[in-house]
Every structure is written in C-alpha cells, then in structure tokens.
C-alpha positions in Angstrom: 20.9 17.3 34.5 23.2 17.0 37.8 27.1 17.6 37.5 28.3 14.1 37.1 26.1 13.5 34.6 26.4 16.8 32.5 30.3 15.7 32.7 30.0 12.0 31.4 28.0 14.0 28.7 31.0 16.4 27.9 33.1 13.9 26.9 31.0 11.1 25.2 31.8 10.7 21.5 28.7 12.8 20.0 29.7 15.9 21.6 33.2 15.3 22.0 33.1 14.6 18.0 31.4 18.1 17.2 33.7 20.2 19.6 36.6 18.7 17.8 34.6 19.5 14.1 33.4 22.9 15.0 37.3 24.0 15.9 38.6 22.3 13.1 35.7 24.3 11.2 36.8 27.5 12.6 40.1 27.5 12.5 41.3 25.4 9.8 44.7 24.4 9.3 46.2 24.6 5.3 49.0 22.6 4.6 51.7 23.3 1.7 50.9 21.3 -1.5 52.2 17.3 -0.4 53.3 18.8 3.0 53.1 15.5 4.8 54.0 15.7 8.9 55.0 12.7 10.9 53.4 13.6 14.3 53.7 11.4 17.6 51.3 12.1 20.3 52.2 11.7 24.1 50.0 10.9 27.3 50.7 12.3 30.6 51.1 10.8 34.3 50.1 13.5 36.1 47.1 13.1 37.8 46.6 9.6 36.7 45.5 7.5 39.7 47.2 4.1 38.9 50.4 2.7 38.7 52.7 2.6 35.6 51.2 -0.4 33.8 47.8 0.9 34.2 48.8 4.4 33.0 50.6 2.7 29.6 47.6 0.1 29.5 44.9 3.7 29.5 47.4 5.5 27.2 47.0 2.4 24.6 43.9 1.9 24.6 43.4 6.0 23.6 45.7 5.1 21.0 48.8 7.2 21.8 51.7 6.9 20.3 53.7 7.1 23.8 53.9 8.5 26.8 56.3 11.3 28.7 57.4 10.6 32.3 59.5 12.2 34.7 63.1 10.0 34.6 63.0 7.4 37.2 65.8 7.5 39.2 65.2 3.6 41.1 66.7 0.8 39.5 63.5 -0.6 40.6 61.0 2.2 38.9 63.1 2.3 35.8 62.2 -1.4 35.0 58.8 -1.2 35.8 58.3 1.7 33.1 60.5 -0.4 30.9 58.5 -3.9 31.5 55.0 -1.4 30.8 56.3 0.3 27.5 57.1 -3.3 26.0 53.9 -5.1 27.5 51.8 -1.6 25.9 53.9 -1.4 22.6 54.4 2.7 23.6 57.1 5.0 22.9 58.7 7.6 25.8 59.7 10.9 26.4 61.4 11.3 29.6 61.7 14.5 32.2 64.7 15.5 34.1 65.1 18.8 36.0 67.1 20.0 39.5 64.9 21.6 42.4 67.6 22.9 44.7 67.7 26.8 45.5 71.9 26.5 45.5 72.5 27.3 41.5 75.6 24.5 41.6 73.6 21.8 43.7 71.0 22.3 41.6 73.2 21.6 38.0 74.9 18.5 39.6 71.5 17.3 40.0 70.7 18.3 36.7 73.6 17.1 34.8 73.2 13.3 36.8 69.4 12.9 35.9 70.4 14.1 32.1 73.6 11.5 32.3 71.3 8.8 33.6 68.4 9.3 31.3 70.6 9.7 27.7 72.1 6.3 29.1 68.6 4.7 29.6 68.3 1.3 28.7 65.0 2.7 26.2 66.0 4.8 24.0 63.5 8.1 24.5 62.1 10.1 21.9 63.7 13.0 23.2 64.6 14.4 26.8 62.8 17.5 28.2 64.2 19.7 30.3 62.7 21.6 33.8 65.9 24.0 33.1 67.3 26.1 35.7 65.2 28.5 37.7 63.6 32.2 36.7 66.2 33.8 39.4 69.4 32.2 38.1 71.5 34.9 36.5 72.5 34.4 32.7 75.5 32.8 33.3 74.3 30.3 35.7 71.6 28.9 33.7 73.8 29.1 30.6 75.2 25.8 31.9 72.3 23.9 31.6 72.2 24.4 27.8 76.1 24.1 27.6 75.3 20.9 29.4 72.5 19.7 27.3 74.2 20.4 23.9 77.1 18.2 24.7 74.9 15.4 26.0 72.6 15.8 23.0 75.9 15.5 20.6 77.3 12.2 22.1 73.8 10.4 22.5 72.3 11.4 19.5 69.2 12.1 21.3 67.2 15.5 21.5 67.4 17.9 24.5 65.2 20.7 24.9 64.8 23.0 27.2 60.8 23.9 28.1 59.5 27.2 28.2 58.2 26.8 32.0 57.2 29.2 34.7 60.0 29.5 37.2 62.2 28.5 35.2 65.1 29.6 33.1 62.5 30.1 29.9 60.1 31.6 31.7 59.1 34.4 29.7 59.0 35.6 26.0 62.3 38.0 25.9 64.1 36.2 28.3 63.7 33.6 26.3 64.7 35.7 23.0 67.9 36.6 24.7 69.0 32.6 25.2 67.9 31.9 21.8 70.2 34.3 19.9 72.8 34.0 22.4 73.1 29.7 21.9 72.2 28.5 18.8 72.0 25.1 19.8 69.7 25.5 21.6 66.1 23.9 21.4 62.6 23.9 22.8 60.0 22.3 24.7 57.2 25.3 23.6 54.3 25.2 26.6 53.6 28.7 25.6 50.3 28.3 28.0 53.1 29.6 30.8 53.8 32.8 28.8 49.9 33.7 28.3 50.1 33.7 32.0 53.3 35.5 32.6 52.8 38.2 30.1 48.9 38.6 31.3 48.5 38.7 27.1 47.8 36.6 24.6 51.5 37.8 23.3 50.5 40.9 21.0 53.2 42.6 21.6 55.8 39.7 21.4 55.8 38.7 18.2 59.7 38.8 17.9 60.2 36.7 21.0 57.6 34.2 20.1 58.3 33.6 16.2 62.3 33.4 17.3 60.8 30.2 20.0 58.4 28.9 17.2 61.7 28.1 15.2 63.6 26.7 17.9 60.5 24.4 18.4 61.1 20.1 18.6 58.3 19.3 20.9 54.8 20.8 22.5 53.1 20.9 25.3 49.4 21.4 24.1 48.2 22.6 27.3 45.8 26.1 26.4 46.7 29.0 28.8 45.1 31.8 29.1 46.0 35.6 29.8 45.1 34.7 33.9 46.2 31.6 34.2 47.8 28.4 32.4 45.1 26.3 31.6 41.7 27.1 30.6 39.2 25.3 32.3 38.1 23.1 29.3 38.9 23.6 26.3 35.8 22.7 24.7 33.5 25.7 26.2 32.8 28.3 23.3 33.9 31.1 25.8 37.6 29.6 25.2 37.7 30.5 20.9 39.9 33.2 21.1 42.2 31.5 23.4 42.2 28.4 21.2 42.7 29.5 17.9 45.7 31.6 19.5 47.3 28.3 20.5 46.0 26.4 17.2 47.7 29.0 15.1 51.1 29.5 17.2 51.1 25.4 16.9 50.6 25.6 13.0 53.6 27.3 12.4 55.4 24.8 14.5 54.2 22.0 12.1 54.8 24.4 8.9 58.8 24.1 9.9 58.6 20.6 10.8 57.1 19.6 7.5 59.7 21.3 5.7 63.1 19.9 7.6 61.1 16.3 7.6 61.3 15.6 10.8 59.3 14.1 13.9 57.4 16.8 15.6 56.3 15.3 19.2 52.9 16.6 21.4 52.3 16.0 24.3 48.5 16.5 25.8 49.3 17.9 29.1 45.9 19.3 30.7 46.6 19.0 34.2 44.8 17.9 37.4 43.8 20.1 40.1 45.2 22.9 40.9 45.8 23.3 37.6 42.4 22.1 36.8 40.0 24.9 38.6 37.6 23.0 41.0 34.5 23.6 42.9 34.7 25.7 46.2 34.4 23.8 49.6 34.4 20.3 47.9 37.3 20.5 45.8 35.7 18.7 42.9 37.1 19.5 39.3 35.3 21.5 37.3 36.3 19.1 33.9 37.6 15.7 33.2 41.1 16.0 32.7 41.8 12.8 31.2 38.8 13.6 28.8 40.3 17.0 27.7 43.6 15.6 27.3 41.9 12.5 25.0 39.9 15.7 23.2 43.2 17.4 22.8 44.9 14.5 21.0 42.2 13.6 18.7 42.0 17.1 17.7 45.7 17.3 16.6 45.5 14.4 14.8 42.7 15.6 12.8 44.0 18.7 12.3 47.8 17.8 11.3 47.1 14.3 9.7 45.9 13.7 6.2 43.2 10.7 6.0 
C-alpha cells in the first residue's frame, strides 16, 4: 500500500470508527448519576485552503457546532465571516491577541481587537485571548486580564486567556501565580503547550494544573507531547499514554462544567505543518490534519454525550 493511499485508509469510517471505540474502550469516561453536559464543538481555519464560506460550508457538513477565527479587523472580512455563519447556520468563537515586542504598543493593540470584537455585530461564544508575551514582567501582563475582566463585565461575553507558548500562560506555575493572584480570571486550557514546556507529562505539577483545570471555560484539544505540541496523529497506538493524559485532564474539565451547568466549548485544533511533522525533502505531512481534527471531534462527542 503507497502513502496516499495508507492515508485515505487512516481516516475512512471503518478504521476511523475503531480508533475512536478502542480509546473510548480504554479510557472510559464515568459521569455523575444524571450528569448531563452541554458541549459545543469548534472547527479551525488554520490550514484550511479555502476561503471563509468554504471553510463554514466543510465545518457544516462535519457537523460542528461552530467555528473559532481569529477577529477580523476589515469591515470587509468581518461581513464575509458574518454572511458565511448565517448561510452555514454555525456559531463563533473569535481570537484577539497583540504581536508587538513594546509591552504598551502591544496592549493598545490588544485592548482595540478586544473592544472591536465584544462589539461585533455576532454575538461570539466567547473571546479567546493570545495574552501578553512569556517576557512581560507580572505587572505588565497583569493588564491584559484587568483589561479583559472589565470588557467581560460590560459585554456579558466570556474572556479567557489561553495557556499558550510565549505567552503570558506559558507554563504551569506561572500560570498558578496569575490564578491565585486574579480571581477573575479564566482559561483557554491548550495544555499540549505545557507537555512541551515542562518536557513532562506534568507529574510533578499537579498543584498548578488542578488550580488551571478549575479556571477552565474552553479547550483546545490539540494532544502534545513531552517534545513537542502535537503528536503526529493521534490515532497511532504508540500515542496511549499521551492520550489518556489529555482524556483525563479534559474529564475533570467536564466534571466541573456539569456541576455549575454551564456550556463547556472545544475546539479541535490539530494544526498544519509545522505543527504537523512532515516528510524530509518533500515537505509532505505525515497525517491528515483535517481528518485528525474530524477524529478528534467525534471522539469527544462520544465520549461526553449521552445517546
């Protein structure tokens, strides 16, 4: 069997079906007595080839519930996502973040894209965050939160701040220290990042991590792994371990949602190359992204829904 064909295989329904059975099978998820979770899953645009309406018409036809998108900041883009999440019936989650190396150039940018987006003529789910950056002192990335809180209070809408490489969350204590320091504050848990950064599997930061599981609105359910953020597919058997890590730091995520009765949000965020490892010479990707990421959302729905 040649490549392209051993990959059209890999993510056909029979064996995509009995990957998704044999993890729930392992690693099985036990809800309290009439625990019930209202669960939205989100499709990425990163590394999608096509233009908006194609990406919302792919993302419907998987059956997502929505979609999460970096805020546009053109009249023009904004109602071309609009016209596509009415024509596709989808929800959104939008992405707003500064770039600048300047700590105060890099907030003004901040604060506009978060001003812009709680104003949005959609209504998002919720409003993650690329907060800060990892070499921002305390005080300086402080005011992204203080920021955030307020907007969050006067638009009713939920801001959260993503646990993100180079940025302000970028690893487990540092993390700890904002948490107990701001109470308001919440999360966007890609905990694939801190795998990486801690060259663990987290063992020995429990604290940190059970503090972030609490703080938890939304997930990114990319897998990461102790050298690197994403596992080359999540499917392979080499992968277990690493999985069931991520299954079981995302079941106690659901456990607290079920109990406050609110909307827990995923989004399946597998990424393209380089985040996707590829072939020497010919750059070719190793896996299907789009494939894993459809894998990825079937398996939390079977996992976290009843029926």
């Amino acid at each position: 069997m040649n490549r392209r064909d051993f990959l059209g295989t890999s993510t056909g329904g029979g064996l995509m079906l009995h990957s998704i059975q044999a993890v729930a099978g392992q690693t099985p998820y036990q809800p309290a007595p009439g625990a019930d979770l209202k669960l939205k899953v989100l499709a990425t645009n990163w590394g999608f080839p096509g233009n908006t309406d194609a990406f919302c018409a792919a993302a419907r036809k998987e059956n997502y519930d929505g979609i999460e998108v970096w805020w546009p900041t053109e009249k023009k883009d904004q109602q071309e996502l609009f016209a596509a999440l009415d024509k596709h019936e989808l929800e959104v989650g939008f992405l707003c973040g500064g770039y600048q190396k300047d700590a105060k150039e890099h907030l003004e940018t901040f604060r506009k894209a978060i001003n812009a987006a709680t104003q949005s003529a959609k209504k998002p789910l919720y409003i993650n965050c690329h907060s800060g950056r990892d070499y921002f002192n305390y005080e300086q990335n402080k005011l992204f939160i203080d920021h955030t809180t307020e907007a969050s209070q006067k638009s009713g809408i939920r801001i959260l701040h993503e646990t993100h490489r180079g940025r302000m969350l970028f690893a487990a204590h540092i993390a700890h220290n904002f948490i107990e320091k701001n109470p308001a504050l919440r999360l966007t848990l890609d905990i694939s990042h801190w795998c990486n950064v801690h060259e663990s599997l987290l063992e020995d930061q429990t604290e940190a991590v059970q503090a972030a599981l609490a703080k938890v609105d939304h997930i990114h359910s990319r897998i990461g792994h102790q050298e690197g953020p994403q596992v080359n597919d999540p499917r392979a058997p080499e992968w277990e371990s690493v999985v069931k890590a991520h299954l079981a730091w995302w079941d106690k995520v659901v456990e607290y949602k079920v109990k406050s009765g609110e909307t827990l949000t995923i989004l399946t965020e597998f990424g393209p190359p380089n985040y996707l490892p590829t072939l020497p010479y010919t750059q070719q990707p190793l896996a299907d992204q789009w494939g894993i990421n459809v894998y990825m959302k079937d398996l939390l729905r079977k996992r976290y829904l009843k029926g």
